[in-house]
C-alpha positions in Angstrom: 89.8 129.7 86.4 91.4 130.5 89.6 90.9 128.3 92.5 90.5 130.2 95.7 89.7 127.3 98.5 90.6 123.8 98.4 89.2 121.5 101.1 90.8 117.8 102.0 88.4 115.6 103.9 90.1 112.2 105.2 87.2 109.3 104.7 87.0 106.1 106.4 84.6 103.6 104.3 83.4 100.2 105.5 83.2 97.8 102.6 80.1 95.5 102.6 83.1 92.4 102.3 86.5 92.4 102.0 88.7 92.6 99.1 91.3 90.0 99.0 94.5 90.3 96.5 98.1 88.6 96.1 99.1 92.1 98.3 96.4 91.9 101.2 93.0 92.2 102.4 91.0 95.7 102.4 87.8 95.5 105.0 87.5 99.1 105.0 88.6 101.9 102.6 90.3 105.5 103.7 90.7 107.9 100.9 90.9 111.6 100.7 88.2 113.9 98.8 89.3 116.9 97.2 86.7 119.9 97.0 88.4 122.5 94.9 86.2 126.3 94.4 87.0 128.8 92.3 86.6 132.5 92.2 83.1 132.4 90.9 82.1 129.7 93.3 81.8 126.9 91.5 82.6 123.1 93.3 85.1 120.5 91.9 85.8 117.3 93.3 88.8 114.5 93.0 89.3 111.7 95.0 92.4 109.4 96.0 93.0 106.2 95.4 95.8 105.1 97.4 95.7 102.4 100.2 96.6 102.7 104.0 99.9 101.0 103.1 102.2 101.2 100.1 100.7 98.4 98.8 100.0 98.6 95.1 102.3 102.0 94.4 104.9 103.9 97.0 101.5 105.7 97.7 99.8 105.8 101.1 96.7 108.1 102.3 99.3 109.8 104.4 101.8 110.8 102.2 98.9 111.8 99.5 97.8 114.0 102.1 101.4 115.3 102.7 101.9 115.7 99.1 98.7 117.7 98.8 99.2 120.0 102.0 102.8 120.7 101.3 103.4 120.6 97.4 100.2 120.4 95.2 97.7 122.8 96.6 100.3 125.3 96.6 101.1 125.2 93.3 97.5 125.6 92.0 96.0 128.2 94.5 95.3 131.3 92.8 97.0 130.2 89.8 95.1 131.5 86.1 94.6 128.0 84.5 92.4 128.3 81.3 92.2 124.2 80.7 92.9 121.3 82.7 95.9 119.8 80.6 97.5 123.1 82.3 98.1 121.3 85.4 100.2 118.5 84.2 102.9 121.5 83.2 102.4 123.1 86.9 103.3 119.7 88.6 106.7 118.8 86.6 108.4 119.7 89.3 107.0 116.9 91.1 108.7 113.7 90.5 105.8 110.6 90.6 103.2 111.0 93.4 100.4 110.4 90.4 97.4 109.3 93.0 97.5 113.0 94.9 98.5 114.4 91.4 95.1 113.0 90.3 92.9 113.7 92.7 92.9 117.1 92.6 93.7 117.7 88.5 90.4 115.8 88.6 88.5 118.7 90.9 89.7 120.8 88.3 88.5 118.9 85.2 85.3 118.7 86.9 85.1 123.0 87.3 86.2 123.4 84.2 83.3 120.8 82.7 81.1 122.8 84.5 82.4 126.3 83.3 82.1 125.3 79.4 78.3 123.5 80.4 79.6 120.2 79.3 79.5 116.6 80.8 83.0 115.2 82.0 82.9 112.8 79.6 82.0 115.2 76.6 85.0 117.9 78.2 87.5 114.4 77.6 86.1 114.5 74.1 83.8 110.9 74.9 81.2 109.4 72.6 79.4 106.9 74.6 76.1 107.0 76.1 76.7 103.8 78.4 79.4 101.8 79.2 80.0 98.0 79.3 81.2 97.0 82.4 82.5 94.0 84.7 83.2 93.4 88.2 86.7 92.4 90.0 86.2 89.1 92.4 89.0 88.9 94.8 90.1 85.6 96.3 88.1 83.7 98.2 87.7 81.2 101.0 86.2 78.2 98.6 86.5 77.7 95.1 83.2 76.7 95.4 82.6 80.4 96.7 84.3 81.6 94.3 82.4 80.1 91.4 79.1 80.9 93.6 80.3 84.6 93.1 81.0 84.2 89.2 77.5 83.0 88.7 75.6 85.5 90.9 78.0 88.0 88.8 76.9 86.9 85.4 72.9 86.4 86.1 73.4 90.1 87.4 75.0 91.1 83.3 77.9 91.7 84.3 80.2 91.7 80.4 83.6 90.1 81.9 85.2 89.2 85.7 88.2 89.4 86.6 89.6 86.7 89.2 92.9 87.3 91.4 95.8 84.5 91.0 98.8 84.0 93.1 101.1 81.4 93.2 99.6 78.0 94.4 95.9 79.5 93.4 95.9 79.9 89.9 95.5 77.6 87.4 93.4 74.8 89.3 90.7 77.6 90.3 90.6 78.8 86.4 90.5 74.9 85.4 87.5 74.8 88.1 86.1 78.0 86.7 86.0 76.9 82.9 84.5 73.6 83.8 81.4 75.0 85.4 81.4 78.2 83.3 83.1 77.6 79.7 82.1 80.5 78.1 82.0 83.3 80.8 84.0 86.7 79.8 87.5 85.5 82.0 89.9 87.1 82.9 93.0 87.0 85.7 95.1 89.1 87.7 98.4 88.7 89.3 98.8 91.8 90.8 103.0 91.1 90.1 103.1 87.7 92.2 105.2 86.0 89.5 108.7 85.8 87.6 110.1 84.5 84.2 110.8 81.2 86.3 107.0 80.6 86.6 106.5 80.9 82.6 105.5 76.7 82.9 102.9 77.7 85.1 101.5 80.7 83.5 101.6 78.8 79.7 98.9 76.6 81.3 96.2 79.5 81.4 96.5 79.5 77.7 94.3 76.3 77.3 91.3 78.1 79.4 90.1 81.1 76.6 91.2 84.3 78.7 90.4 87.8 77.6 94.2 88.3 79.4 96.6 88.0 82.2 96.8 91.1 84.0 100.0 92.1 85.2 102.0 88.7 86.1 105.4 90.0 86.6 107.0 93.2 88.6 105.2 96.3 88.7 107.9 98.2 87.4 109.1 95.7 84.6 108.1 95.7 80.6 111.2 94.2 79.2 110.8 90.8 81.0 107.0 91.2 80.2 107.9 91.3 76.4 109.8 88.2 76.9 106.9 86.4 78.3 104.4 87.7 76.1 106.3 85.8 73.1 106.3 82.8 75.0 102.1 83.3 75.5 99.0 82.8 73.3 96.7 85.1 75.6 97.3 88.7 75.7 99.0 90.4 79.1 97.4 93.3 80.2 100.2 95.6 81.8 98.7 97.5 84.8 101.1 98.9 87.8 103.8 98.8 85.0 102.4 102.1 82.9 102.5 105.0 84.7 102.9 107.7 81.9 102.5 107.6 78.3 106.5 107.0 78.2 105.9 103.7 79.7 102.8 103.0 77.3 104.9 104.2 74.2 108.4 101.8 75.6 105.8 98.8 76.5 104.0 98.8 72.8 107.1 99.2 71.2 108.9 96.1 73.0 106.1 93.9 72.4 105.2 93.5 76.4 101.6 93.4 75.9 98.2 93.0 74.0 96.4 95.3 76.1 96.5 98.0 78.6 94.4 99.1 81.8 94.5 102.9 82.4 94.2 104.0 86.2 93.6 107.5 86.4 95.3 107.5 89.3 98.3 105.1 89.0 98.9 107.3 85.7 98.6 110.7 87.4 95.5 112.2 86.3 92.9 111.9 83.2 95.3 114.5 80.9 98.0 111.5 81.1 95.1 109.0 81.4 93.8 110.3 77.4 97.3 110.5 76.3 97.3 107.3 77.1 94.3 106.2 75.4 95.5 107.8 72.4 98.7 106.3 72.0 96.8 103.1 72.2 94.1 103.7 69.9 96.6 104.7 67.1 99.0 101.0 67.8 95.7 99.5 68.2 96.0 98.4 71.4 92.9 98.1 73.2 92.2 99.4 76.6 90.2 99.3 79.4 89.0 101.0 82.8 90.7 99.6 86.2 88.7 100.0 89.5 90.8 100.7 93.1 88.1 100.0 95.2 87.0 103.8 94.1 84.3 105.6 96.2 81.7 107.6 93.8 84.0 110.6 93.2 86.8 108.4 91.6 84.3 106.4 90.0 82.4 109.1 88.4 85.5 110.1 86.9 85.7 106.5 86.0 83.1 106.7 83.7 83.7 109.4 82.4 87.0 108.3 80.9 85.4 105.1 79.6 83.8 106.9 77.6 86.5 107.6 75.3 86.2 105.4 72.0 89.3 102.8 72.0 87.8 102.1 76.1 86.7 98.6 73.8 86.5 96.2 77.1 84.3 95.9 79.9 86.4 98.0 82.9 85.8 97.3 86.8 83.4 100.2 87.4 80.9 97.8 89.0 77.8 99.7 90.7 77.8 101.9 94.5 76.6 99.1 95.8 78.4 96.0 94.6 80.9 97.9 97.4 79.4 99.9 99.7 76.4 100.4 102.0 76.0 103.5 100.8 78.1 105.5 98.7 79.7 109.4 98.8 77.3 110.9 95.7 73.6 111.3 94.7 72.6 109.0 92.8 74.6 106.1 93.5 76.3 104.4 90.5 73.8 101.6 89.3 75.1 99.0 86.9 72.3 97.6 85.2 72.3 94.1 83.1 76.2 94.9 82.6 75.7 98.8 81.5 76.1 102.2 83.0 75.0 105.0 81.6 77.5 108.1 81.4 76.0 111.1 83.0 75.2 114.7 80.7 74.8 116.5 83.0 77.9 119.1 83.2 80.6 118.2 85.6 80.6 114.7 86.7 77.3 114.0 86.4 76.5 113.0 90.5 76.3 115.0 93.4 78.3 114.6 96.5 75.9 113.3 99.4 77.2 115.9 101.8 75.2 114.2 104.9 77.1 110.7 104.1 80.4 112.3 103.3 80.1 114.0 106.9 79.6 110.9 108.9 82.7 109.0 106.9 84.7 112.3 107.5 87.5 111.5 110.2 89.5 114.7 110.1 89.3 118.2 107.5 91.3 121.1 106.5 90.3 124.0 104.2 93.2 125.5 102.3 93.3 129.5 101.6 95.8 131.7 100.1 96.4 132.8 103.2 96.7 129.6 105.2 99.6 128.1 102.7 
């Protein structure tokens, strides 16, 4: 393929609540959409993930947008690029940067699905019909609230929820969740808020049956996350700390963790994100499917990659409308009783709801040959 126009759309999404982490609150979610043709016409799309500030990576909408302006879309106009693992190769130049790098390698996996008449998922070489899935609570007002969430959560079939800790809210709201639910799918996430010194603290979470603690310690650390796994029962799940399948491979051999979440973003695209998988599958280390508050671009491709076969645990690809009022693609994403079903269709399986994605749209740029 050859892409020949590449169109950037800056979208600002309300959020039907807010999202609260050990980082901040989100109440409304910008991102970019990438809409990528080539020379026989045919439509990809991507979508970024980062935040408004550099939150969870370096990463912000404005310098993914800077990124993709000045260095990405560059390199791939009018470039010959006869599979999407090509691109990985065209961006080495580019040091990090993996959430613009992603969004538009995933415009081109979804052409190239669409050139060879498979599904996404079928083009990444998945095997699932449906996916398990479970839904991300962030924190809340109340316990109380909290648990009021949990239970609406469950009686809805969600398979697992994940609850955001921090230091001072952590293991009195699990010892509150266990005692009302004991035998709920649990999981936490620090999103980095603790150190080795809090090792007291996080040894308590072992009495309370967790599927894992997600990412307690510095986003860029997996040495003193293998020292704290030895000193654990219940698996850590290493998050902002993998970013390639270097990290992955360092991580697994250190012994700094049970089991990994793969962001297609945080990791730079889904080429890295199944290299990924794959390296886990064979040191059996299961994985699963992390959400970043995606719109239904990103979590299209979501699916899609949960549908590889070692994707063994319920991800946070939670329906459209657990998030938004109405969401970017036709149809929406619909979990239903704790299952969604992967698309066949070829490409990723939903359309973009072009009337929708106009009203979010704050600002747009179309990208030629002749306009780089």
């Amino acid at each position: 393929m050859k892409l020949t126009e590449i169109t950037l759309r800056h979208l600002k999404m309300p959020m039907k609540a807010p999202f609260t982490t050990s980082f901040g609150t989100v109440a409304e979610k910008e991102l970019l959409l990438i809409e990528a043709m080539d020379e026989s016409g045919i439509t990809g799309w991507g979508e970024t993930v980062a935040f408004v500030a550099p939150w969870y990576t370096e990463e912000t909408v404005k310098t993914t947008w800077h990124m993709l302006k000045d260095f990405l879309i560059p390199l791939l106009l009018h470039k010959e690029i006869k599979h999407p693992d090509e691109v990985s190769a065209l961006f080495a130049s580019i040091r990090r940067n993996c959430m613009a790098k992603a969004s538009i390698e995933g415009a081109v996996w979804d052409i190239y699905a669409q050139q060879t008449k498979q599904s996404l998922a079928q083009a990444l070489g998945g095997n699932k019909q449906r996916i398990e899935v479970g839904v991300s609570v962030g924190i809340q007002s109340s316990t109380a609230k909290l648990i009021d969430q949990i239970k609406e959560h469950m009686h809805n079939g969600y398979k697992r929820v994940k609850i955001k800790i921090k230091p001072n809210h952590d293991v009195e709201v699990v010892r509150a969740i266990r005692t009302e639910l004991p035998d709920i799918p649990l999981m936490v996430d620090a999103n980095s808020a603790y150190t080795l010194n809090d090792i007291k603290i996080l040894q308590q979470l072992d009495a309370y049956n967790l599927l894992m603690i997600e990412q307690p310690l510095a986003t860029d650390d997996i040495v003193d996350h293998a020292t704290l796994q030895k000193q654990l029962q219940t698996s850590i799940c290493l998050d902002e700390s993998i970013t390639s399948v270097e990290d992955a491979r360092k991580a697994i051999e250190l012994g700094s963790c049970g089991v990994i979440n793969i962001k297609i973003g945080r990791v730079g695209g889904l080429t890295e994100a199944k290299r990924i998988h794959d390296l886990c599958q064979n040191n059996n280390i299961p994985v699963w499917c992390g959400g970043m508050l995606e719109a239904g671009i990103g979590r299209a491709h979501n699916i899609a990659l949960t549908s590889l076969s070692n994707f063994v645990l319920p991800g946070d690809t939670a329906g459209s409308s657990h998030y938004w009022y109405e969401d970017i693609i036709v149809p929406e994403v619909k979990a239903i009783s704790g299952y969604i079903d992967v698309p066949q269709s070829a490409g990723i399986g939903y359309a973009p709801n072009r009337a929708v994605i106009d009203k979010l749209t704050i600002s747009t740029e179309v990208y030629r040959s002749s306009t780089i």
